[in-house]
C-alpha positions in Angstrom: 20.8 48.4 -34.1 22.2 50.8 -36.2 23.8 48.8 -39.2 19.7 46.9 -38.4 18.5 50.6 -39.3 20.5 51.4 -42.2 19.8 48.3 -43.7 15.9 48.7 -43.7 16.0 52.1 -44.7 18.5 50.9 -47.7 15.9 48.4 -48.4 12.8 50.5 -48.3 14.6 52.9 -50.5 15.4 50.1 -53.2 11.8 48.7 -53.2 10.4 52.2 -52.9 12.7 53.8 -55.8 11.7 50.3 -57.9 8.1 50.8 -57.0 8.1 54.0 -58.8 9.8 53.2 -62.0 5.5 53.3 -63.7 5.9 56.9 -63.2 9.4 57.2 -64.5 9.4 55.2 -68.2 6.1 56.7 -69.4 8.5 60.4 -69.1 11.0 58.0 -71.7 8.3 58.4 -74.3 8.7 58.8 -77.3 11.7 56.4 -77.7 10.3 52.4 -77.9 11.2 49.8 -75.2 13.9 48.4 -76.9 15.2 51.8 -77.3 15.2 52.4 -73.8 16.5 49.5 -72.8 19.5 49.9 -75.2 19.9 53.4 -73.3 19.5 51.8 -70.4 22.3 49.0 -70.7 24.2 51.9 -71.9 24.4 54.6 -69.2 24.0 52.1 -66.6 27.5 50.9 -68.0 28.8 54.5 -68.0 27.6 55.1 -64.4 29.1 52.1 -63.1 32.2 52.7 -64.6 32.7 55.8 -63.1 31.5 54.8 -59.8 34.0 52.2 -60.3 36.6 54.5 -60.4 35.5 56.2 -57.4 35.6 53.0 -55.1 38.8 52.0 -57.0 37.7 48.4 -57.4 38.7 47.8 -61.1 40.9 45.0 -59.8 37.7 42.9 -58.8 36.5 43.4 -62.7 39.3 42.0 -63.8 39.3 39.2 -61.3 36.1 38.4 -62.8 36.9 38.7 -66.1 39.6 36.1 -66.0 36.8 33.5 -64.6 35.6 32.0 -67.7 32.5 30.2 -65.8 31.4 33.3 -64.0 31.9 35.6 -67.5 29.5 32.6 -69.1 26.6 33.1 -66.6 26.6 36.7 -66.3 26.2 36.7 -70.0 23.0 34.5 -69.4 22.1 36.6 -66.0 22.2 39.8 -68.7 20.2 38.4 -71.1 17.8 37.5 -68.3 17.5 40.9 -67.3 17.6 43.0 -70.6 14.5 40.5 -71.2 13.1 41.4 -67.9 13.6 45.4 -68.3 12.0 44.9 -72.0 9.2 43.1 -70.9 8.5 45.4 -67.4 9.2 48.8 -70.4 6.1 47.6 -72.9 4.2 46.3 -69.8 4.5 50.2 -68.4 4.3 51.9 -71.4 1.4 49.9 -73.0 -1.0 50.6 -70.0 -0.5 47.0 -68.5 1.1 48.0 -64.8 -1.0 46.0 -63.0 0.0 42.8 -64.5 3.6 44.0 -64.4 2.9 44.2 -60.7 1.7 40.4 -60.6 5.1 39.6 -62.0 6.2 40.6 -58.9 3.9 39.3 -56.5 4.3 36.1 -58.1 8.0 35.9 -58.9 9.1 35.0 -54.7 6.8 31.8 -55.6 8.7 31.0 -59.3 12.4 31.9 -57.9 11.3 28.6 -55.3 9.9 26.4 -58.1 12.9 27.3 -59.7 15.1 26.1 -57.0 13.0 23.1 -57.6 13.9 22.3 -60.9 17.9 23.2 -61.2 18.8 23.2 -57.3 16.5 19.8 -56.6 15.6 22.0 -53.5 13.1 20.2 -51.7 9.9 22.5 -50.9 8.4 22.4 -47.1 4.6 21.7 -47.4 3.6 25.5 -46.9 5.9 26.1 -49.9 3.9 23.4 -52.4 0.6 25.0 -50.7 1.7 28.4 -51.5 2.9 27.6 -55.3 -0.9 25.4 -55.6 -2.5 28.8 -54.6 -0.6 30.4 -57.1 -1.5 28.4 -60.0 -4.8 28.5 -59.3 -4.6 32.5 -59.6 -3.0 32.0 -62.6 -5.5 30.0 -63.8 -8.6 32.8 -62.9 -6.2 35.8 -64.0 -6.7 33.9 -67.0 -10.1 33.6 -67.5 -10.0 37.0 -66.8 -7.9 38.2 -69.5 -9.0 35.9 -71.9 -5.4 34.4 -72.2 -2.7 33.8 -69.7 -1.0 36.9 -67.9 2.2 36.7 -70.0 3.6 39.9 -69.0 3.6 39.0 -65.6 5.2 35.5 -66.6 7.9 37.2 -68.2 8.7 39.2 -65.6 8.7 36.6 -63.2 10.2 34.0 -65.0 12.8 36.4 -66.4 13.4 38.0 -62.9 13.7 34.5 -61.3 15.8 33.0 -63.7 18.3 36.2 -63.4 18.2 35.6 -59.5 19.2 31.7 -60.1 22.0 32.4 -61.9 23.4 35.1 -60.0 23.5 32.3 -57.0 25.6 30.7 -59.6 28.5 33.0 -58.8 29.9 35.4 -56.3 30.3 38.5 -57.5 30.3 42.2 -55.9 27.5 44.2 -56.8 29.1 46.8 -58.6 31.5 45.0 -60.3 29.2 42.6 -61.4 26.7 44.8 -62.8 29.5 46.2 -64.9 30.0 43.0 -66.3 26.7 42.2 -67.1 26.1 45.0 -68.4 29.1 45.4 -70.6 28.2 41.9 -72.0 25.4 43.6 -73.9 26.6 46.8 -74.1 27.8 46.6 -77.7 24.3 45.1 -79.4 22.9 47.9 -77.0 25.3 50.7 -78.8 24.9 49.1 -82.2 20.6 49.4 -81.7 21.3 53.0 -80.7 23.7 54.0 -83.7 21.7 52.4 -86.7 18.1 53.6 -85.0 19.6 57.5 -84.9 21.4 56.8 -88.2 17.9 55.8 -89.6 16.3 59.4 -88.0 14.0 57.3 -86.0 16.2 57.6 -82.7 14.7 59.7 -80.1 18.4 60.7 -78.1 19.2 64.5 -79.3 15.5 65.6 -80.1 15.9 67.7 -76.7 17.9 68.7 -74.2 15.4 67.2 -71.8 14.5 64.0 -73.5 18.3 63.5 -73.2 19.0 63.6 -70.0 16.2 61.6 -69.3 17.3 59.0 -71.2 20.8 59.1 -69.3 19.2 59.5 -66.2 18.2 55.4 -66.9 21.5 54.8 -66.0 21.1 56.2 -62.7 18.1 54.7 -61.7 18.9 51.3 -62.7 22.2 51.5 -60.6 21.0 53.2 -57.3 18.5 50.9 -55.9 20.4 48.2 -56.9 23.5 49.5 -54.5 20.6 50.0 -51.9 19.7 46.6 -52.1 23.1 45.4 -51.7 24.0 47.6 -48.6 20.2 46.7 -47.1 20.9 42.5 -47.8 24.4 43.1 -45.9 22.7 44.7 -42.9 19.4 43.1 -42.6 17.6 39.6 -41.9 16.7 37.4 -44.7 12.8 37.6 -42.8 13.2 41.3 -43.4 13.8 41.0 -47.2 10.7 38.9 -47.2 8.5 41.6 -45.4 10.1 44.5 -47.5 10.1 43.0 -51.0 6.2 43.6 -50.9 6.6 47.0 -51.1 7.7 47.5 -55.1 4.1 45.7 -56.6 2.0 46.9 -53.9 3.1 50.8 -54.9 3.0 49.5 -59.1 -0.4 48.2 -58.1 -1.3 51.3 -56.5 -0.1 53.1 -59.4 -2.2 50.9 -62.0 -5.2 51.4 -60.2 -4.9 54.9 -58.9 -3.0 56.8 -60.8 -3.3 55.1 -64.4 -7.0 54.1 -63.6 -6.6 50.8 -65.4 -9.4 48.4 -65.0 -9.9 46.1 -62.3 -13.1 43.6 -62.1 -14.3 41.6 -59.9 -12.9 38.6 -61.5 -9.3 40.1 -61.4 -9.1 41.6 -58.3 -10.3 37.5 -57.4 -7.2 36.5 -59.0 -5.3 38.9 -57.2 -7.1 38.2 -53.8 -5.7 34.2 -54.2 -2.3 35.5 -55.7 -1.9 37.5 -52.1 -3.2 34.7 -49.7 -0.4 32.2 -51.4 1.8 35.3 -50.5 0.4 35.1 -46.9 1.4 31.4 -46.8 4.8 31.7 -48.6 5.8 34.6 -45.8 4.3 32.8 -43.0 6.2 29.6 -43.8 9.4 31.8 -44.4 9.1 33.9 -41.1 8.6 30.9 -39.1 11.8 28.9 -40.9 14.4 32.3 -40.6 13.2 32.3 -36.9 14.1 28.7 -36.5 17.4 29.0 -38.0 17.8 32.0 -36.0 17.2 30.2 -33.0 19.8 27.7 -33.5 22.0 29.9 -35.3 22.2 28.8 -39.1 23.1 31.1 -41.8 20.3 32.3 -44.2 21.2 32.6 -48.1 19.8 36.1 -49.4 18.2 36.1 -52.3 20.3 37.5 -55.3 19.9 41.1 -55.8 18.5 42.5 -59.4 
């Protein structure tokens, strides 16, 4: 019960710190999202590193590092997720957080067709009704915007795609985030260099914009290491419950806080996009108890 409540407090303090992040990149501004991102990359490496060093586990980066297959999809897994931070940074930044918060509501329902297409994982028939419902959300949150919600594609497609590969491989959190991160890192550093060789860098304009740009490194590390410490502890049926919680609070933020618009016709598409939710978590709630009951091993999903 206890490792039980550590793990869903672990969990609630990823999604909740992840939830959040709409308040935290607007306070990025001036600087442009790919100039975040490069910051990003680069003091999530430094971070890592050092916690590294703490936890002494340099020895599983090197282990890695001499695995030419898993070195080859973590460089794909941080491509997929320097595109995923890029598109979530404009998304925020341009006034659009309720379509980055479909990306997440939707991207439980991509990560299966996914599994789909490259796993030839065969869906139950609450899975292909869920993903129908979807589509046809899609389809309205179209009409709606007047084109297709690419933001929230992006995100989901980008997110999901990261999540496949990282099945790909087994890799420690920590030391694979280093990796992945130190596959960018150098385009990352060389953005950064000729931007503030140019004057049009924002790092060094003030003490405070600094450290909020190093602070990035931070909150891309820590509620990834809560998620790793909640998936150890907790029920894959619990994940499905908790990873609600990050678009429900960017949502809330959208609406509430950012006062973006939501008409009728939207908040329709959203309305569908939720009840294919309610059928996806149904289906998986009734599956994890099954395999609980005759004691199979679920697969948690890979973390971000």
């Amino acid at each position: 019960m206890h490792a039980r409540r550590t793990g869903i407090l672990a969990g609630l303090g990823a999604y909740a710190l992840w939830g959040v992040f709409p308040l935290y990149f607007p306070l990025l501004e001036p600087a442009g999202g790919v100039e975040i991102v490069a910051h990003r990359v680069i003091w999530s490496l430094v971070f890592v590193a050092i916690l590294l060093t703490a936890l002494r586990r340099w020895a599983q980066v090197r282990a890695v590092l001499r695995n030419r297959r898993a070195v080859l999809v973590l460089a794909g897994a941080s491509v997929c997720i320097a595109a995923n931070w890029l598109a979530f940074v404009y998304g925020v930044n341009s006034g659009h957080v309720v379509e980055t918060s479909l990306g997440y509501f939707i991207n439980p329902l991509v990560s299966v067709v996914l599994g789909v297409v490259f796993f030839a994982e065969r869906l139950r028939p609450l899975q292909w009704t869920a993903v129908g419902i979807a589509a046809v959300a899609v389809v309205v949150l179209t009409l709606d915007y007047g084109h297709p919600p690419w933001i929230a594609i992006a995100l989901a497609l980008s997110f999901g795609t990261y999540g496949l590969l990282k099945k790909l491989v087994r890799v420690e959190a920590v030391p694979g985030l280093f990796v992945e991160t130190a596959l960018v890192a150098i385009p990352a550093a060389v953005f950064i260099v000729v931007l503030q060789a140019r004057g049009q860098g924002t790092f060094g304009t003030s003490p405070g914009h600094s450290l909020l740009l190093m602070s990035s490194g931070i909150a891309t590390a820590v509620p990834l290491l809560l998620f790793a410490a909640a998936a150890r502890r907790i029920p894959l049926s619990t994940v499905v419950l908790l990873q609600y919680v990050t678009p429900l609070m960017q949502l809330s933020i959208g609406v509430f806080v950012d006062h973006e618009p939501m008409p009728p016709a939207r908040l329709a598409g959203f309305a569908i996009v939720w009840l294919a939710l309610a059928v996806f978590t149904a289906d998986s709630l009734r599956t994890a108890r099954s395999r609980a009951a005759r004691d199979e091993p679920v697969a948690v999903p890979a973390e971000a």
